[in-house]
C-alpha positions as a Markdown table, in Angstrom:
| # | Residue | x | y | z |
|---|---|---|---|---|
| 1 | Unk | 119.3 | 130.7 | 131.7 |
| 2 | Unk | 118.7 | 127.2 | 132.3 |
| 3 | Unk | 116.7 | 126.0 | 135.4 |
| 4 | Unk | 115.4 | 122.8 | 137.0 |
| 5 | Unk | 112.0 | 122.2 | 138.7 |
| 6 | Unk | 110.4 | 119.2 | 139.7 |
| 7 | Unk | 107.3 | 120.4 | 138.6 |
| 8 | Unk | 105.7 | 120.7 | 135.3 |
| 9 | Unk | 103.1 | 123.7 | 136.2 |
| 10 | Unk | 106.7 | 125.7 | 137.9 |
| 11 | Unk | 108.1 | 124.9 | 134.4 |
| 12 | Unk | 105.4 | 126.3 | 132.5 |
| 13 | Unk | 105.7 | 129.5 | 134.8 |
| 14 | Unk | 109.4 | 129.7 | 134.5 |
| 15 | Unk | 109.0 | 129.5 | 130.6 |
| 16 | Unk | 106.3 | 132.5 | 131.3 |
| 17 | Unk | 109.0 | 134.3 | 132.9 |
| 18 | Unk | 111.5 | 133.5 | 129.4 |
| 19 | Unk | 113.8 | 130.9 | 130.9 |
| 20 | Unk | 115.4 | 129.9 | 128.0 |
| 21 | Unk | 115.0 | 125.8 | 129.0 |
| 22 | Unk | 113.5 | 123.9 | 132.0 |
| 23 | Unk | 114.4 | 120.6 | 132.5 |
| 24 | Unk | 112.2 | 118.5 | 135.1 |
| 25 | Unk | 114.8 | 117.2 | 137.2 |
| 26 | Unk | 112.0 | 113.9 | 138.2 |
| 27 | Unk | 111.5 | 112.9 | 134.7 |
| 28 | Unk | 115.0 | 113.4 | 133.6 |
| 29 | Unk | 116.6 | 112.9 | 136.7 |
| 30 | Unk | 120.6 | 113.0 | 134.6 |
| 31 | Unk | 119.7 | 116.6 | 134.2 |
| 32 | Unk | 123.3 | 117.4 | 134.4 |
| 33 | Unk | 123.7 | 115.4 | 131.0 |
| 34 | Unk | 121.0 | 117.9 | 129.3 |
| 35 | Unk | 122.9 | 120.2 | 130.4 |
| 36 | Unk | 125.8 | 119.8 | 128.8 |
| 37 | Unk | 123.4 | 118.8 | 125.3 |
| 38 | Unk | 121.7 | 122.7 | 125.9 |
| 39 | Unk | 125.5 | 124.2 | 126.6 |
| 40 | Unk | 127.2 | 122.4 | 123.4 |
| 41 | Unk | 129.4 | 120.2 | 125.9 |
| 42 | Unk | 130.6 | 123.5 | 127.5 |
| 43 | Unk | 128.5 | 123.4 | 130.7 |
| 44 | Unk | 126.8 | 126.5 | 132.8 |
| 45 | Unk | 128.9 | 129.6 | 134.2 |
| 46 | Unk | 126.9 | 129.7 | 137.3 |
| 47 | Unk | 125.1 | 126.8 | 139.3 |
| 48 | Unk | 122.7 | 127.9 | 142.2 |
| 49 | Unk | 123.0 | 124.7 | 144.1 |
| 50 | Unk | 119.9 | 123.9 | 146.4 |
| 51 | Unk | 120.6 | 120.6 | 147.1 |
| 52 | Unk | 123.7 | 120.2 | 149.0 |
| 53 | Unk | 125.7 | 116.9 | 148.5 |
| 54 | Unk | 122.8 | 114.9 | 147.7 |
| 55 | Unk | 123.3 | 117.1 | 144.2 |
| 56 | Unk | 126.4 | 118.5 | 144.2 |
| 57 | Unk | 127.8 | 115.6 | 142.0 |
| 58 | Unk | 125.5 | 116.7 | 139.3 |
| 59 | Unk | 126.0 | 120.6 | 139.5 |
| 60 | Unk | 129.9 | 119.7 | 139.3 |
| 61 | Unk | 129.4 | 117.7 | 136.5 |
| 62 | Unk | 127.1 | 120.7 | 134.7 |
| 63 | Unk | 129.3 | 123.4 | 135.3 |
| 64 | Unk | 131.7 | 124.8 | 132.9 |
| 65 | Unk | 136.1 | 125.1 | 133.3 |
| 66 | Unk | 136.2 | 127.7 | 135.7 |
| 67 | Unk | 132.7 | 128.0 | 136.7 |
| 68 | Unk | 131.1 | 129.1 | 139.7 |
| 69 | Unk | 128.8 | 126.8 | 142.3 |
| 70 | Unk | 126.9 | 128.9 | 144.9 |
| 71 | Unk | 126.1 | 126.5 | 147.4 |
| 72 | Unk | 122.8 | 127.8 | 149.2 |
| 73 | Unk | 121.3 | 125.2 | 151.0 |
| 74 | Unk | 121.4 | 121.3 | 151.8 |
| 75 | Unk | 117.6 | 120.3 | 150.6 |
| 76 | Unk | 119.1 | 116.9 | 149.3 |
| 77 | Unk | 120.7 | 115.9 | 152.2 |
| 78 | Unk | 124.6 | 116.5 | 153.3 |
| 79 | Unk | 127.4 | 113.0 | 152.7 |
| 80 | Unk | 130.1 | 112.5 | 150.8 |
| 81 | Unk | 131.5 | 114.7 | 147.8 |
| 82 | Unk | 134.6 | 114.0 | 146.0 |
| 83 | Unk | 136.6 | 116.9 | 145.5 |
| 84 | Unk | 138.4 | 116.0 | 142.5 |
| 85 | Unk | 136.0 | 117.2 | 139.6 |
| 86 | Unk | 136.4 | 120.8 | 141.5 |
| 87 | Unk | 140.1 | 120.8 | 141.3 |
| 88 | Unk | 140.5 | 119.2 | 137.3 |
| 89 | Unk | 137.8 | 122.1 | 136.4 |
| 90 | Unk | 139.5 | 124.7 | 138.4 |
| 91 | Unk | 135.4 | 125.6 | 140.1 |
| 92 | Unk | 135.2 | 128.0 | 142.6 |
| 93 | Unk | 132.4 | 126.6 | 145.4 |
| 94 | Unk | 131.5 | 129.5 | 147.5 |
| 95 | Unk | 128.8 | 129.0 | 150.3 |
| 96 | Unk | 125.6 | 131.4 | 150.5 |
| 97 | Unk | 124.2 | 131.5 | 153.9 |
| 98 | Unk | 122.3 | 134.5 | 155.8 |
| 99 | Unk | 124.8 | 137.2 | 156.7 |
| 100 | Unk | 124.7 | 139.8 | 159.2 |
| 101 | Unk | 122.3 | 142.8 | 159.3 |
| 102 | Unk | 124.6 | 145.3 | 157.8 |
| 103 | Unk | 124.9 | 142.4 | 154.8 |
| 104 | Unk | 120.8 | 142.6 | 154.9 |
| 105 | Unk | 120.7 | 146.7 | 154.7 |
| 106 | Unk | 123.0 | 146.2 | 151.9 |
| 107 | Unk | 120.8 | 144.0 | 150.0 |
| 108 | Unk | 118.1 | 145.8 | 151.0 |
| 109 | Unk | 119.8 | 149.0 | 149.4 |
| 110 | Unk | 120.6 | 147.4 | 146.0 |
| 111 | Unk | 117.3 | 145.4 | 145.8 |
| 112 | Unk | 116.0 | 149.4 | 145.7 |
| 113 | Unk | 118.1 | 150.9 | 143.9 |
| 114 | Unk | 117.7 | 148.2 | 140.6 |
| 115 | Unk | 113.8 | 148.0 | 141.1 |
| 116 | Unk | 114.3 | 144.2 | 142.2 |
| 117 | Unk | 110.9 | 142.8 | 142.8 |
| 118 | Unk | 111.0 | 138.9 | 144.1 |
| 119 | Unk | 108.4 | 136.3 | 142.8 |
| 120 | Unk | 106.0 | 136.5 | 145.9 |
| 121 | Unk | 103.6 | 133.0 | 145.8 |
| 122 | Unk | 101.5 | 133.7 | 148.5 |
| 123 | Unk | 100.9 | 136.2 | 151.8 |
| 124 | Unk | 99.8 | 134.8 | 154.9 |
| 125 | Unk | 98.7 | 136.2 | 157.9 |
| 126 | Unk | 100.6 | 135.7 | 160.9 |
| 127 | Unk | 97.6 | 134.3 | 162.5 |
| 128 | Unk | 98.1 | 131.6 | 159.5 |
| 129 | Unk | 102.5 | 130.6 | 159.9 |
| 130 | Unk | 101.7 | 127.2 | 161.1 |
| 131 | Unk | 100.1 | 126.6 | 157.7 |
| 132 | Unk | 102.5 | 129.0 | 156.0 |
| 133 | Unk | 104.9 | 126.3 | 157.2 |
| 134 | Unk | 103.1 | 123.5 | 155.8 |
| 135 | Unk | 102.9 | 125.0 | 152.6 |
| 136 | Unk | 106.3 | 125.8 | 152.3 |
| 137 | Unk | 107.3 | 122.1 | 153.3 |
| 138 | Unk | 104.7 | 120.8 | 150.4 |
| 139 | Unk | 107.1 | 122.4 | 148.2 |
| 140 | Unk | 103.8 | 123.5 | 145.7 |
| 141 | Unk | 104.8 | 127.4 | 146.3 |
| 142 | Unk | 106.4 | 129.0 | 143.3 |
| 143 | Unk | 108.4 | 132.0 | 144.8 |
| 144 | Unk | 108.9 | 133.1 | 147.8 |
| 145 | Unk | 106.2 | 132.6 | 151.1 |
| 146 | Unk | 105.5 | 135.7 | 152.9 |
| 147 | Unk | 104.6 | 135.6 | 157.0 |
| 148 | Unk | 102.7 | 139.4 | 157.3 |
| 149 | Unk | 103.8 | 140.7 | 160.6 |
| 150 | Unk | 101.4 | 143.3 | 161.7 |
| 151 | Unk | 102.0 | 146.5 | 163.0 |
């Protein structure tokens, strides 16, 4: 698995966690070019793609002839892509978003049933979610930020 941070203390934890290379996306900022250095020229099966157009380039670039890009979010902002390195490469691009409750009960079921446990950074209270927020927006969390609802 190859993975980009923009973070040298999240790469140090995601080697910790036996991600077989990191590459900080700030200090190599062609990491689509490693990429393909790490992958012999091939390129990736699978790109989890964060960053929305503002990256999308790259991940087409990185991916292999016939690849996958699962398009999660827009954290690079939204504009123009050109279509045509999809097509040549034959990549499918399939969008992530939310789902519906009985898609969440679903997930819920298989996160159980494979003993799935998430990389939890920190638990606030829900006295604390206006600084939950703010720490999530720092971007220093490594994992997921949990709001604890009580009752």
């Amino acid at each position: 698995m190859i993975v980009t941070t923009g973070s040298e203390v999240k790469a140090e934890r995601l080697r910790q966690m036996r991600a077989a290379d990191v590459i900080n996306y700030k200090s190599e900022p062609d990491w689509e070019k490693r990429v393909l250095e790490l992958t012999g020229r091939r390129g990736v099966d699978l790109v989890v793609e964060v960053g929305g157009a503002g990256t999308l380039g790259k991940s087409l670039r990185a991916v292999c002839l016939g690849g996958h890009i699962s398009l999660v979010g827009v954290l690079a902002g939204t504009g123009d892509v050109n279509p045509l390195p999809a097509i040549m490469k034959n990549i499918r691009i399939q969008g992530i978003f939310v789902g519906s409750r009985e898609m969440f009960v679903s997930m819920n079921r298989a996160i159980e049933l494979h003993d799935i446990h998430p990389v939890i950074d920190r638990v606030f209270s829900f006295d604390e979610t206006t600084e939950a927020y703010f720490y999530l927006q720092s971007g220093a969390h490594f994992g997921k930020v949990v709001i604890a609802i009580p009752g």
